[in-house]
N, CA and C atoms as a LAMMPS dump frame, in Angstrom:
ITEM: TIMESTEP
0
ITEM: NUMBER OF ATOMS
243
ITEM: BOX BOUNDS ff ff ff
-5.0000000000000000e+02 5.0000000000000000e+02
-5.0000000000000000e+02 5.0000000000000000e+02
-5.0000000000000000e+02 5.0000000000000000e+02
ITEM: ATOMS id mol type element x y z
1 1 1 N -233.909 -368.25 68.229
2 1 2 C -234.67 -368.619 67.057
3 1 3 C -233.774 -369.386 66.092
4 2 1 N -234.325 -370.399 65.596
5 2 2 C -233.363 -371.288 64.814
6 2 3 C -233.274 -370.387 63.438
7 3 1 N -231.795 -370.493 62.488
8 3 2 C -231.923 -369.722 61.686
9 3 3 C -231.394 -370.92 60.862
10 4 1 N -231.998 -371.443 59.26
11 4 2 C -231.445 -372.73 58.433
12 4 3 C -229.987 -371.922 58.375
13 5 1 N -229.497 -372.907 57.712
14 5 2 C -228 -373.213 57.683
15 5 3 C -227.531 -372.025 56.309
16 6 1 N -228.469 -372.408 55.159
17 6 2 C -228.018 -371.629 54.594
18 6 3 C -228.118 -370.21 54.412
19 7 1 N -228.821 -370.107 55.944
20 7 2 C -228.71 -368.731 55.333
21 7 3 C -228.036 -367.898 56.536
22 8 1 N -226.925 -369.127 57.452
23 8 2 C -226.189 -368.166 58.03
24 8 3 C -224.892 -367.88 57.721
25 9 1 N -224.519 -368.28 56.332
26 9 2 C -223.75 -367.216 56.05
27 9 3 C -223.771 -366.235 54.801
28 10 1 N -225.038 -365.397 54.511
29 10 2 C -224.88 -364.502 53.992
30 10 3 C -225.925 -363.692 55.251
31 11 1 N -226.289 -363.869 56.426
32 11 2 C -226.361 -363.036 56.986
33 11 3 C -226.013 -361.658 56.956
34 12 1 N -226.383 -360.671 56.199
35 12 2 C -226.327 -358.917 56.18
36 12 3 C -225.818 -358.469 57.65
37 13 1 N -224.758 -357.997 57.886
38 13 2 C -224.087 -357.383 58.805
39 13 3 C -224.465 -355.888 59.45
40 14 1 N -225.07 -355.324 58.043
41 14 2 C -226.104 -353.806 58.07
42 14 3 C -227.168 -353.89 58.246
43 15 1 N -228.028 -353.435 58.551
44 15 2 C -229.646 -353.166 58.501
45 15 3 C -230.298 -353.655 57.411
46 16 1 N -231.37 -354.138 57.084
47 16 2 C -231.596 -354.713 55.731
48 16 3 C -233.159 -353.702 55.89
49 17 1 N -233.691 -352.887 54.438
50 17 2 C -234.629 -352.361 54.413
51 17 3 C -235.691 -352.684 52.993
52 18 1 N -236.488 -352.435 53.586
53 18 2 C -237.441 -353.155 52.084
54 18 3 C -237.496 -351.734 51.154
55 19 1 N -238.256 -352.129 49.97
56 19 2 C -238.375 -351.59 48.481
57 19 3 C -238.246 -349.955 49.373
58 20 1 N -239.714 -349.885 50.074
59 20 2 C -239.972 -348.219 50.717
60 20 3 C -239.225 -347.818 52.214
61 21 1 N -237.731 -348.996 52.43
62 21 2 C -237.233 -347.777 53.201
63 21 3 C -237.479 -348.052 54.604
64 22 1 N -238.582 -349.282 55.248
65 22 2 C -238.72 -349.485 56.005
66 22 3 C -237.812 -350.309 56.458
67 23 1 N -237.271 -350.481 57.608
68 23 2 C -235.783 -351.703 58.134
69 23 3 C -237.208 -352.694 58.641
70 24 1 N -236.301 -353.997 58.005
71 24 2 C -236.712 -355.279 58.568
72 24 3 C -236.11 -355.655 59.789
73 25 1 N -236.622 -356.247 60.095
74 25 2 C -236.229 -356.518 61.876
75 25 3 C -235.621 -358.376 61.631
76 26 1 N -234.766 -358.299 61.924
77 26 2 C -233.601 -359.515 61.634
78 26 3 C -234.473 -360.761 62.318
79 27 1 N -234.688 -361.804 61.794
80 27 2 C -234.861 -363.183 62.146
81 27 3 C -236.943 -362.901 61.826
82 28 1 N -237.291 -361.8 61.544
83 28 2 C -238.763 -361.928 61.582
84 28 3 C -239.061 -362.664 59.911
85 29 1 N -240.701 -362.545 59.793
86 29 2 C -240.904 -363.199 58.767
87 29 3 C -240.654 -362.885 57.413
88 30 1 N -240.539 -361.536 57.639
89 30 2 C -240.08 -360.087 56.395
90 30 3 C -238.555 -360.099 55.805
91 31 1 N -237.886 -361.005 56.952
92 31 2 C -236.492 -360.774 57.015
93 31 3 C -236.035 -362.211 56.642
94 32 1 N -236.953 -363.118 56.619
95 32 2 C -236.52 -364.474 56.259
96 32 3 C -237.131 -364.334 54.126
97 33 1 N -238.091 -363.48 54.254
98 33 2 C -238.719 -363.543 52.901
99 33 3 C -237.902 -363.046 51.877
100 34 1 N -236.837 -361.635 52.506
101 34 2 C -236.127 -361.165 52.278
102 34 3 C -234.491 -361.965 51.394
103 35 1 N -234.111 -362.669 53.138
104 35 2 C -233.102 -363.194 52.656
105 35 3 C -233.158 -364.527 51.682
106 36 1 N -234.656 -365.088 51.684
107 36 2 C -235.227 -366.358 50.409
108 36 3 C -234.599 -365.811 49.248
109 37 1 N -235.29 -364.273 49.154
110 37 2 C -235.519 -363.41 47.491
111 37 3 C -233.927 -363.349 47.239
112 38 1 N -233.11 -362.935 48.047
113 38 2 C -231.694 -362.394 47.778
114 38 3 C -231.504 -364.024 47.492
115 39 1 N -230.984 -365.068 47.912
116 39 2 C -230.719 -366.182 47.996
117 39 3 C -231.38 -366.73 46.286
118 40 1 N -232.443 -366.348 45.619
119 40 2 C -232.698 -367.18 44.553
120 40 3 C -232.647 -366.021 43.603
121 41 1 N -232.352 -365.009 43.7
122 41 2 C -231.662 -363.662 43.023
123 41 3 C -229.534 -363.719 42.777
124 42 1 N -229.225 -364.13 43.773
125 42 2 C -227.936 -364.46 43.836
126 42 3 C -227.447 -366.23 43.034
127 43 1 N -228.266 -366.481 43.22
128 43 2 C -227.912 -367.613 43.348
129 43 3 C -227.453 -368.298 41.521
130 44 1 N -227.7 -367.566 40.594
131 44 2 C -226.983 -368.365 39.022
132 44 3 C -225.655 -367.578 39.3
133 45 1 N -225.237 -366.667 40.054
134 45 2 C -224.21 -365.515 39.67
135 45 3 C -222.926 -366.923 40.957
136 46 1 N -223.556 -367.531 41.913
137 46 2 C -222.755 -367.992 42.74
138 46 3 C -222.418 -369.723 42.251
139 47 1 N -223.135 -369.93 41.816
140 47 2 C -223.078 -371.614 41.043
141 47 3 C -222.238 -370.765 39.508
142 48 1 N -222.408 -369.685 39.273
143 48 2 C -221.194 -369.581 38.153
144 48 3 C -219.794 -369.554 38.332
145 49 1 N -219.88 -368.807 39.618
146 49 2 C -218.694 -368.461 40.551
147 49 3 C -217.569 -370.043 40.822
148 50 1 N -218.912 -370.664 41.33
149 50 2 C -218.378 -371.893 41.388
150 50 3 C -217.572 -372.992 40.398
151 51 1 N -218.469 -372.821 39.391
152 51 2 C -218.173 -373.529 38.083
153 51 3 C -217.088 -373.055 37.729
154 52 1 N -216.921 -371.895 37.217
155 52 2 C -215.266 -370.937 37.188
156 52 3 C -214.65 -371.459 38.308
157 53 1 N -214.594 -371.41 39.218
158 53 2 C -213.275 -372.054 40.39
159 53 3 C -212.976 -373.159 40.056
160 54 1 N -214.239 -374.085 39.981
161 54 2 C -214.117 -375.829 39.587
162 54 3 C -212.712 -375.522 38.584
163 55 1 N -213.286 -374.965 37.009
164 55 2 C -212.634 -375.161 35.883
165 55 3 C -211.166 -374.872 36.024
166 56 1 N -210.799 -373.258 37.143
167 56 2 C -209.612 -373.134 37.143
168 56 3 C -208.981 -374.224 37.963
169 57 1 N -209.215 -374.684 38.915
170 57 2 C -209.175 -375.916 39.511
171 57 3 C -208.386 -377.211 38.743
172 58 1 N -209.496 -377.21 37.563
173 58 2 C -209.172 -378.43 36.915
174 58 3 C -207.692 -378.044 35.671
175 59 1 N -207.722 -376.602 35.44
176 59 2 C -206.349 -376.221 34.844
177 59 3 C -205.245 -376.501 35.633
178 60 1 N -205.326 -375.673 36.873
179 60 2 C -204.165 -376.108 37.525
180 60 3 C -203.665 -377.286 37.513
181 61 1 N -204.671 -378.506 37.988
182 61 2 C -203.973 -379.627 37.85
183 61 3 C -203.712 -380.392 36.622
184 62 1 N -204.423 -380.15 35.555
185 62 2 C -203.912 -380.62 33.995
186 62 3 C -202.336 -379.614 34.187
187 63 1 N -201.971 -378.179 34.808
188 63 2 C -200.647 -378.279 34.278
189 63 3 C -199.577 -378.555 35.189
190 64 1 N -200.127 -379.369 36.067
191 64 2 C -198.942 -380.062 37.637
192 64 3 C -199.233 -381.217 36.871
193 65 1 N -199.994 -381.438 36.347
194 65 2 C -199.61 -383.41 35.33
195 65 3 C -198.851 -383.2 34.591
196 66 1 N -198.967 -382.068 33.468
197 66 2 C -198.046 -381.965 32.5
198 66 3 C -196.385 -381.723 32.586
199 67 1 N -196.251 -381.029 34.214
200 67 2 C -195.042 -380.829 34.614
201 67 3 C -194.808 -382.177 35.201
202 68 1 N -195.449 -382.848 35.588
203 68 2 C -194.548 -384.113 35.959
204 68 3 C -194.763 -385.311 34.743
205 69 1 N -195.184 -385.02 33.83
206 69 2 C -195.024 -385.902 32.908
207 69 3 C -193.699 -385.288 32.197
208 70 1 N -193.381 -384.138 31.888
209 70 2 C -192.56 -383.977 31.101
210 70 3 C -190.451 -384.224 31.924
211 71 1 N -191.145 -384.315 33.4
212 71 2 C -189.782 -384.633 34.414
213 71 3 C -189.697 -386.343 33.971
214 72 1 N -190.302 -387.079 33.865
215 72 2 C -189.847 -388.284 33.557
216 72 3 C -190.054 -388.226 32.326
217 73 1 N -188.705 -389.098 31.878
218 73 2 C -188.357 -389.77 30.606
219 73 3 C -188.69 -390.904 29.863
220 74 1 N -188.621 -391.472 29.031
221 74 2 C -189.62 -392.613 28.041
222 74 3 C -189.377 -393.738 29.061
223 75 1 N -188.365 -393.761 29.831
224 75 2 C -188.205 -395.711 30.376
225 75 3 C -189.177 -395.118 31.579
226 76 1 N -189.613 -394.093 32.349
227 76 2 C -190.819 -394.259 33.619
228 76 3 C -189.334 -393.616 34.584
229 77 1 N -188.219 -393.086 34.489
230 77 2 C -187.163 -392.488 35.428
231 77 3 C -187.489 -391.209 35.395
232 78 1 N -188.043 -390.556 36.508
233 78 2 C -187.822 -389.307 37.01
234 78 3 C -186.671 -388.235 37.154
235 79 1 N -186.576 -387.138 36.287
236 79 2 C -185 -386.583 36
237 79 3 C -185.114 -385.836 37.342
238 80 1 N -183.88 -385.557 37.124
239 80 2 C -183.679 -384.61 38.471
240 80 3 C -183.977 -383.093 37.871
241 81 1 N -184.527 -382.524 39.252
242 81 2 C -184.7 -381.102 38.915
243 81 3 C -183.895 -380.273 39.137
């Protein structure tokens, strides 16, 4: 059974059971409705996740510029380290 892309990797590794307890049976229609709901339930908490990585991302490299701006000197010569 074809399964979309995104949703093979949060594939549930455990049993997945609805509200009353009943187990959904993996790849059926209960189990795709399932993993939709989790998927647009998860989903501001993982684009935040993201945005935070981006930003630390973009720190790191503002302070690997700042370390190599401050290794060269006013004429454009690179000091030694």
């Amino acid at each position: 059974m074809f399964i979309p892309v995104k949703y093979r990797d949060i594939i549930l590794p455990d049993p997945v059971y609805d509200d009353n307890g009943s187990f959904i049976i993996p790849r059926s229609r209960e189990w795709f409705t399932f993993m939709y709901k989790l998927e647009i339930n998860t989903r501001e908490a993982r684009l935040k996740q993201a945005k935070e990585a981006e930003l630390e991302l973009e720190r790191i490299r503002e302070e690997e510029f700042q370390r190599i701006c401050e290794r060269t000197n006013i004429d454009g010569e690179v000091t030694r380290l």
